[in-house]
VEXMAR-783256 format. One record per atom (N, C-alpha, C): residue number from 1; chain; x, y, z. Coordinates in nm, 3 decimals. Layout:
# residues N
REC pos unit      px      py      pz
REC NUM    A       X       Y       Z
...
# end
This chain:
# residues 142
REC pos unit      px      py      pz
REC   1    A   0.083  -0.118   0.000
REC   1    A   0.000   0.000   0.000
REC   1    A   0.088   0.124   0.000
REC   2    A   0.010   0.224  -0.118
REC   2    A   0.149   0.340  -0.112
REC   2    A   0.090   0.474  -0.098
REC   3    A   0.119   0.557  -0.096
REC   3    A   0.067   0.702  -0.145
REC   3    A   0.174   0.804  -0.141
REC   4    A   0.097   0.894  -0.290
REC   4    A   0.177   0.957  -0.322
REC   4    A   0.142   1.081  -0.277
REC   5    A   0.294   1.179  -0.194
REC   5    A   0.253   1.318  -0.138
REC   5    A   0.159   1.390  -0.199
REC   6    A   0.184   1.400  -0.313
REC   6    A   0.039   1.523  -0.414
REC   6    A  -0.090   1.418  -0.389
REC   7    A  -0.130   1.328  -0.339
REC   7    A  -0.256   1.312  -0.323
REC   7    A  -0.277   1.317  -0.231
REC   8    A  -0.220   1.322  -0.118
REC   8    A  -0.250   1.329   0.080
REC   8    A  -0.353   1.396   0.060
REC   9    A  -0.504   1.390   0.154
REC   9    A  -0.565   1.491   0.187
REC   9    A  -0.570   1.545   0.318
REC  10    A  -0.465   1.657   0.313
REC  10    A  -0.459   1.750   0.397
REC  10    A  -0.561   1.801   0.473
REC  11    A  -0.578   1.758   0.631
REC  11    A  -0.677   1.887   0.684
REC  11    A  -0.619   1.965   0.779
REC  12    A  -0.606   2.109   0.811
REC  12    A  -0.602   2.194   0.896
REC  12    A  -0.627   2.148   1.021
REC  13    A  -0.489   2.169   1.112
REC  13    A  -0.519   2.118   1.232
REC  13    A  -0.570   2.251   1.324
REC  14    A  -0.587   2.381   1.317
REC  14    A  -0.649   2.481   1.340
REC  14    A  -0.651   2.596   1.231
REC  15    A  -0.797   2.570   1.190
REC  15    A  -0.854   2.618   1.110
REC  15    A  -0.869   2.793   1.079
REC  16    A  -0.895   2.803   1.226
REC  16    A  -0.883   2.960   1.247
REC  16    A  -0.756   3.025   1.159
REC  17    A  -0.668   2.961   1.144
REC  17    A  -0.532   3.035   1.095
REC  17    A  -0.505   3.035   0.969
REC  18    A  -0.612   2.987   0.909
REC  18    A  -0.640   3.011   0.740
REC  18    A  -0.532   2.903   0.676
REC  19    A  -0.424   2.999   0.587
REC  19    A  -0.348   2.937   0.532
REC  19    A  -0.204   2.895   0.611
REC  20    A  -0.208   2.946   0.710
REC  20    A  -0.102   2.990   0.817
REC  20    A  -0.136   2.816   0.869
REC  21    A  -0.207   2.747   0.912
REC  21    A  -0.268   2.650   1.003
REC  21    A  -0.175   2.498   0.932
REC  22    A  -0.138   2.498   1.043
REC  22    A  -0.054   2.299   1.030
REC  22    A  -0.133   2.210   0.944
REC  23    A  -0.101   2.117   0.912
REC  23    A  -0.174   2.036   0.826
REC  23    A  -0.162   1.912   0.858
REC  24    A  -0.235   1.818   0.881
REC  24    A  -0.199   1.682   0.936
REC  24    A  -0.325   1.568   0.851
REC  25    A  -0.267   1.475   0.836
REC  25    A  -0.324   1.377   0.730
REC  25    A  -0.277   1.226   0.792
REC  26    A  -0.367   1.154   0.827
REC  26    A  -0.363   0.996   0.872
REC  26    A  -0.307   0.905   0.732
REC  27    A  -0.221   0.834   0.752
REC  27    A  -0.173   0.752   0.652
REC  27    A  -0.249   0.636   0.684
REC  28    A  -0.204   0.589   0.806
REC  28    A  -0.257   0.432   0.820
REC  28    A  -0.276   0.431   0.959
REC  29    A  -0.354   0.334   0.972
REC  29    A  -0.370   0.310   1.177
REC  29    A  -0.409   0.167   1.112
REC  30    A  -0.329   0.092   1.244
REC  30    A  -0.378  -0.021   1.242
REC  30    A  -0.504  -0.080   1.297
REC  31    A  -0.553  -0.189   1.257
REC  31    A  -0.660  -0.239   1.320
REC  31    A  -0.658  -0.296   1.425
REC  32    A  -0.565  -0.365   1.418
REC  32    A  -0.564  -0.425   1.556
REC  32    A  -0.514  -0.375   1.645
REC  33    A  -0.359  -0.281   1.632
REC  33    A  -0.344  -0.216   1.756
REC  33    A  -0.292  -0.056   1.747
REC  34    A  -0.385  -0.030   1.653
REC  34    A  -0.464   0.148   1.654
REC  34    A  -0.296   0.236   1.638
REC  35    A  -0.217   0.155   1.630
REC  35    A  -0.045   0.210   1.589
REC  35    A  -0.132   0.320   1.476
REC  36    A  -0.077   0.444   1.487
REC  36    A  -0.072   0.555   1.353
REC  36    A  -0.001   0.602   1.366
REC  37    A   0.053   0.616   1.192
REC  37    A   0.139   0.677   1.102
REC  37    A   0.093   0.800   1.049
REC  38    A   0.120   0.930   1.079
REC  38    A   0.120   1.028   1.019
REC  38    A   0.167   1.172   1.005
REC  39    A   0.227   1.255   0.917
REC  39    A   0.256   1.347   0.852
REC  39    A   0.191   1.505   0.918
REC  40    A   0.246   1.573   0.975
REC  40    A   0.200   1.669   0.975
REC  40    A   0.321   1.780   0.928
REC  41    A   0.256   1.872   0.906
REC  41    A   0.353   2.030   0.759
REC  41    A   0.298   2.143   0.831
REC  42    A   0.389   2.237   0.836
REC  42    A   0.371   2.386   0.878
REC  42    A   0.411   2.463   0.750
REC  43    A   0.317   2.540   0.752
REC  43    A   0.367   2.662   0.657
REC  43    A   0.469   2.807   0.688
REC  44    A   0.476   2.767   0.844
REC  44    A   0.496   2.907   0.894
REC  44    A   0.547   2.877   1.037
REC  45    A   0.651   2.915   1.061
REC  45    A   0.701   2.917   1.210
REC  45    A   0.621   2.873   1.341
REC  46    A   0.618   2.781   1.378
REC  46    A   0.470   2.765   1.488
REC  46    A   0.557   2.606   1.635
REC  47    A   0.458   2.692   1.739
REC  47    A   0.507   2.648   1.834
REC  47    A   0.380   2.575   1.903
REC  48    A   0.430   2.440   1.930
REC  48    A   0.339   2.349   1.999
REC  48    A   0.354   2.322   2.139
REC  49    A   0.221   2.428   2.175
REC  49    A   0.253   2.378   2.355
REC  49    A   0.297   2.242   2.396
REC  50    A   0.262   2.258   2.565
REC  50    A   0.332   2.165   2.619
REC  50    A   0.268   2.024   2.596
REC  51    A   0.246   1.932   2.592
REC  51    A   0.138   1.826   2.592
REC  51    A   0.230   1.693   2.570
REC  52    A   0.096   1.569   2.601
REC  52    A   0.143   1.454   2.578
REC  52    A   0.041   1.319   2.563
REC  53    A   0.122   1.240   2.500
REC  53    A   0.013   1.127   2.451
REC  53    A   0.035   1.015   2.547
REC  54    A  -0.080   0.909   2.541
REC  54    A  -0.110   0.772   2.574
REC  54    A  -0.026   0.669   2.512
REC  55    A   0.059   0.697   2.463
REC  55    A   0.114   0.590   2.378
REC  55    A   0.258   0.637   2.337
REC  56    A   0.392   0.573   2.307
REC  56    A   0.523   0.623   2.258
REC  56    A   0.481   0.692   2.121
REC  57    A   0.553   0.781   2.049
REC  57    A   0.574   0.891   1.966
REC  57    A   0.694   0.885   1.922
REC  58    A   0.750   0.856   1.766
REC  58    A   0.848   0.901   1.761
REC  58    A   0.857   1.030   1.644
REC  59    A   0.927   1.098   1.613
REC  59    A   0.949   1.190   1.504
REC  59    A   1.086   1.187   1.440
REC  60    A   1.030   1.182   1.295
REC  60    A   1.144   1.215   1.200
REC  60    A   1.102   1.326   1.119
REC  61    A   1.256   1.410   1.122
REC  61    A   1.195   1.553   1.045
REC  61    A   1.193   1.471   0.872
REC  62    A   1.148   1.588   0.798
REC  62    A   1.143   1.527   0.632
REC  62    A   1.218   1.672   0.590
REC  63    A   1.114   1.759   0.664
REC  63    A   1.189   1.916   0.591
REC  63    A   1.182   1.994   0.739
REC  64    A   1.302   2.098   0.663
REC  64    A   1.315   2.227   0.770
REC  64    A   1.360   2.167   0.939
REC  65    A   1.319   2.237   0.975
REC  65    A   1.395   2.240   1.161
REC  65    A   1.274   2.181   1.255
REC  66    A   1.315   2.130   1.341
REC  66    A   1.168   2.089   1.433
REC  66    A   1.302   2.129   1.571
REC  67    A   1.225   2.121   1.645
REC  67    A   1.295   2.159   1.831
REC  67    A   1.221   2.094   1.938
REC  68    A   1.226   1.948   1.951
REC  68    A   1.127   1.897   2.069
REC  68    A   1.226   1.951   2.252
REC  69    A   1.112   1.959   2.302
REC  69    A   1.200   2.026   2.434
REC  69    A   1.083   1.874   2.549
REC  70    A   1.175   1.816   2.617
REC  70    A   1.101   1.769   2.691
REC  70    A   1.225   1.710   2.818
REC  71    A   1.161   1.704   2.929
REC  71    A   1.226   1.700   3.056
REC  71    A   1.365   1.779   3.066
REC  72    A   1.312   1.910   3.004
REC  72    A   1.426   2.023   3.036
REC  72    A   1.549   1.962   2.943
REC  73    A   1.535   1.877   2.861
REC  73    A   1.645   1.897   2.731
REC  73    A   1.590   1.914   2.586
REC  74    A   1.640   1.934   2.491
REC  74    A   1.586   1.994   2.401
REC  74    A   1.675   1.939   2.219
REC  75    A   1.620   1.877   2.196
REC  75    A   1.653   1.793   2.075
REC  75    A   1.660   1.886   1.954
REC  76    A   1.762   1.935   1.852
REC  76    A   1.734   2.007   1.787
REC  76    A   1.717   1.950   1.648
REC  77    A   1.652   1.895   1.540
REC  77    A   1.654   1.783   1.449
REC  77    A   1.639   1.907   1.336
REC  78    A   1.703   1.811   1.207
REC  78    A   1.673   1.876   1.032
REC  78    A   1.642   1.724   1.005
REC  79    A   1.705   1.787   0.840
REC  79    A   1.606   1.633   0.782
REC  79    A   1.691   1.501   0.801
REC  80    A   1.599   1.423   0.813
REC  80    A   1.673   1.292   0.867
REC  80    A   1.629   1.267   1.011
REC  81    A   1.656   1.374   1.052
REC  81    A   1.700   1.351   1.236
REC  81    A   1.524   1.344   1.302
REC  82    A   1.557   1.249   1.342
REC  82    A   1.479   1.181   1.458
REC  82    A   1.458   1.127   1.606
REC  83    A   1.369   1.172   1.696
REC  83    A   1.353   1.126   1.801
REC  83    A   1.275   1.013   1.864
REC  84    A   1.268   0.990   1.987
REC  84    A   1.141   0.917   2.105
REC  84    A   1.094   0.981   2.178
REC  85    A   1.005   0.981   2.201
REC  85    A   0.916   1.017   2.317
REC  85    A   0.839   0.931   2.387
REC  86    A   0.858   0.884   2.503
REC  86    A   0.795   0.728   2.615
REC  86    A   0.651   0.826   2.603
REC  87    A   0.596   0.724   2.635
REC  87    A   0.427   0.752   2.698
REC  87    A   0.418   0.813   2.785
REC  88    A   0.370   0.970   2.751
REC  88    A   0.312   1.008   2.915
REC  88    A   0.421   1.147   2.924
REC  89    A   0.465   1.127   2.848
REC  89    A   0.614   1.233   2.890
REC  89    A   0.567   1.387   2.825
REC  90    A   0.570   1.457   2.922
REC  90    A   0.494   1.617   2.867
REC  90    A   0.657   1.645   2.773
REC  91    A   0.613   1.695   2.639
REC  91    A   0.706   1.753   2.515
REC  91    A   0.634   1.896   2.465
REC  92    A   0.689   1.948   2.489
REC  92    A   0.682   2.100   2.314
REC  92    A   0.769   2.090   2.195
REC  93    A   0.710   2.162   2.102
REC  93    A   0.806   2.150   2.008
REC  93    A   0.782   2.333   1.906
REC  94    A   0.878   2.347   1.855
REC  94    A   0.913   2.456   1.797
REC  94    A   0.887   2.417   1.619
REC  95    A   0.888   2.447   1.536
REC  95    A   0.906   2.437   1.403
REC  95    A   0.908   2.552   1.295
REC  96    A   1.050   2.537   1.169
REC  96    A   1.047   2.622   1.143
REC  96    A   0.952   2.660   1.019
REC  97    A   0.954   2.720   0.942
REC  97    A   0.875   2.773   0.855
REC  97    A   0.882   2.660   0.724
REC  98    A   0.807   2.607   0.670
REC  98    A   0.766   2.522   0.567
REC  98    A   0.863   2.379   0.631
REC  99    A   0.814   2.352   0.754
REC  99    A   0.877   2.214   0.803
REC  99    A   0.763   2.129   0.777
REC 100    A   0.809   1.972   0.763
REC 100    A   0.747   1.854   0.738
REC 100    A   0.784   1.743   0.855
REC 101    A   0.734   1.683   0.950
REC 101    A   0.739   1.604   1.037
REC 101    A   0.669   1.478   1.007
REC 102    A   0.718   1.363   0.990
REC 102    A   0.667   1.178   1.032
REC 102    A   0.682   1.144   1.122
REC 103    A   0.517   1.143   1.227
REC 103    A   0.497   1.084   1.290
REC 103    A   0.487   0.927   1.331
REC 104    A   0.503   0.861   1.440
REC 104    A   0.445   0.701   1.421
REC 104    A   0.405   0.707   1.572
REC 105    A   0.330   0.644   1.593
REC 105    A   0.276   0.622   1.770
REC 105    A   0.236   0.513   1.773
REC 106    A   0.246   0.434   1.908
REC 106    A   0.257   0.313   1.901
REC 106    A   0.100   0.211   1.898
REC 107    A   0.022   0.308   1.951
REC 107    A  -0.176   0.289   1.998
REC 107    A  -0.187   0.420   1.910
REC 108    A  -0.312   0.418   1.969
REC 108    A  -0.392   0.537   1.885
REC 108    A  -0.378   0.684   1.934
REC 109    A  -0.383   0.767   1.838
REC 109    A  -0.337   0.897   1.838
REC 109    A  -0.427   1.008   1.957
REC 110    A  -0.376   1.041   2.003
REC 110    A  -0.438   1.124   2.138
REC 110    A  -0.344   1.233   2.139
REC 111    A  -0.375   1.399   2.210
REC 111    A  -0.301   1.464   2.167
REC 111    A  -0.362   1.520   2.364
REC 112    A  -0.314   1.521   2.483
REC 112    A  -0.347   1.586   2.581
REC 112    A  -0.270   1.681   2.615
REC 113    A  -0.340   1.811   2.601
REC 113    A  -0.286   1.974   2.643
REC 113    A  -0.257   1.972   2.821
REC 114    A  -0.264   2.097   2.834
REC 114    A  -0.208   2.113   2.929
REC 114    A  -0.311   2.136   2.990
REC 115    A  -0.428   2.183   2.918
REC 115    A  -0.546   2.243   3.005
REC 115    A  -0.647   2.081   2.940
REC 116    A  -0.607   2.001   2.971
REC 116    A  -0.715   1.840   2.926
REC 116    A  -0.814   1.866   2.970
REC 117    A  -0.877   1.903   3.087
REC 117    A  -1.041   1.918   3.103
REC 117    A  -1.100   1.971   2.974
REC 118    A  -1.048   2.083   2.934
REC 118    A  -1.147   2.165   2.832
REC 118    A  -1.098   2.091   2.702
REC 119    A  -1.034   1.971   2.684
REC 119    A  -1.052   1.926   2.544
REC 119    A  -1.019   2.045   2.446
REC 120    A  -0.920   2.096   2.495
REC 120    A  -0.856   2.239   2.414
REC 120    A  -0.675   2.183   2.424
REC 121    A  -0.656   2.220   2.277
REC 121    A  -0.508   2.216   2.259
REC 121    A  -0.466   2.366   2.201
REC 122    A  -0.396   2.440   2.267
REC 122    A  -0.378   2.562   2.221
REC 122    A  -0.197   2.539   2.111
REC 123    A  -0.212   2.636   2.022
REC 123    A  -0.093   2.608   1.885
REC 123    A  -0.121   2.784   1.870
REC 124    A   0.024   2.859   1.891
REC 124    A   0.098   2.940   1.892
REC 124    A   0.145   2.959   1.747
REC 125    A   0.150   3.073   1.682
REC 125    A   0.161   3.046   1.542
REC 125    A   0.290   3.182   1.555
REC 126    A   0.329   3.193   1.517
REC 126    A   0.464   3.340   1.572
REC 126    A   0.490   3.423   1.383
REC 127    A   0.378   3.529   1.416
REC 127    A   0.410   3.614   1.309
REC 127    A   0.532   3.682   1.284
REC 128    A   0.573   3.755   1.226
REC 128    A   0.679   3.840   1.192
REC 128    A   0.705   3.947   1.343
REC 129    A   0.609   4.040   1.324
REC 129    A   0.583   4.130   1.410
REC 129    A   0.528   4.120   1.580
REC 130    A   0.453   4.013   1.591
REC 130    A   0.390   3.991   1.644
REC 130    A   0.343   3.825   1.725
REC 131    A   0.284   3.780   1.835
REC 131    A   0.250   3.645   1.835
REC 131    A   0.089   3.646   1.862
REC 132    A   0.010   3.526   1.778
REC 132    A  -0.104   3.490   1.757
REC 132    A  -0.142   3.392   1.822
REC 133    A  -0.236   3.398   1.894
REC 133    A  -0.282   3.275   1.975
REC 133    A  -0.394   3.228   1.941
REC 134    A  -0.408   3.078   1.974
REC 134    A  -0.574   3.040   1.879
REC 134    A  -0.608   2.946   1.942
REC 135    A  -0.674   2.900   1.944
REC 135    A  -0.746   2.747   1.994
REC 135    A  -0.820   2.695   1.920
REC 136    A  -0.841   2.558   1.964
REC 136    A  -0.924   2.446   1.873
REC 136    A  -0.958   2.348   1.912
REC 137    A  -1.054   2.339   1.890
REC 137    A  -1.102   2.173   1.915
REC 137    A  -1.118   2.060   1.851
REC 138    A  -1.027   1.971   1.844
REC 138    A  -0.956   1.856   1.788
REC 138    A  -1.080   1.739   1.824
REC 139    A  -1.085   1.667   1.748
REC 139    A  -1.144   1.550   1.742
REC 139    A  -1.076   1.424   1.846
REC 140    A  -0.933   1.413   1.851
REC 140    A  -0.883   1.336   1.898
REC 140    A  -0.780   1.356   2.020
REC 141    A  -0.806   1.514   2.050
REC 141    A  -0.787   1.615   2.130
REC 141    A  -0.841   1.577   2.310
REC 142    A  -0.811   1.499   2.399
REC 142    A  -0.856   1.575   2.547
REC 142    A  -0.867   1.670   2.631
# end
């Protein structure tokens, strides 16, 4: 089973930010043990609060700069370079402008903010001049 980048269908992982907004697209999840594979792209400099998943995470950059910061060290990756992240472990990450990240997680994809009651993941988008704050509510979001 293959796919080719020009056919991904891309959706906006916060919408509010127009063209500015991350893009993330499911490749595959397994059936039996909900493992997903997937791709998310920035157009634009953007910073991902603090948060963390139910399941291991790893990342490989494809394009541009990514910066995961977690238990006070701070991974600085280009293309190629890849990390881990254990289950449970609060991470941020930085990214630079037209970066591409491959995801894989080991269960199914869960994304818990910092504020998890409200099922809100807040994504920092860092204009030129200025910083933009937004929120959203994610489907797969606590």
């Amino acid at each position: 089973m293959g796919a080719r980048y020009e056919d991904l269908q891309w959706q906006p992982i916060a919408p509010e930010l127009g063209v500015d907004s991350p893009l993330i697209t499911i490749l595959r999840v397994d059936p039996v043990t909900q493992a997903t594979y997937l791709p998310i792209r920035v157009p634009k400099q953007i910073h991902v609060p603090m948060q963390w998943h139910s399941a291991n995470e790893t990342h490989t950059v494809i394009r541009g700069n990514w910066t995961f910061e977690h238990e006070g060290m701070r991974d600085q990756l280009g293309p190629g370079g890849s990390n881990y992240i254990p289950a449970k472990m609060r991470h941020q990450a930085w990214a630079s402008d037209d970066a591409l990240v491959f995801i894989t997680i080991d269960s199914a994809w869960d994304v818990i903010g910092s504020v998890a009651r409200q099922r809100r993941q807040t994504w920092t988008k860092r204009r030129t001049a200025s910083e933009r704050t937004s929120k959203t509510d994610l489907a797969h979001v606590r």
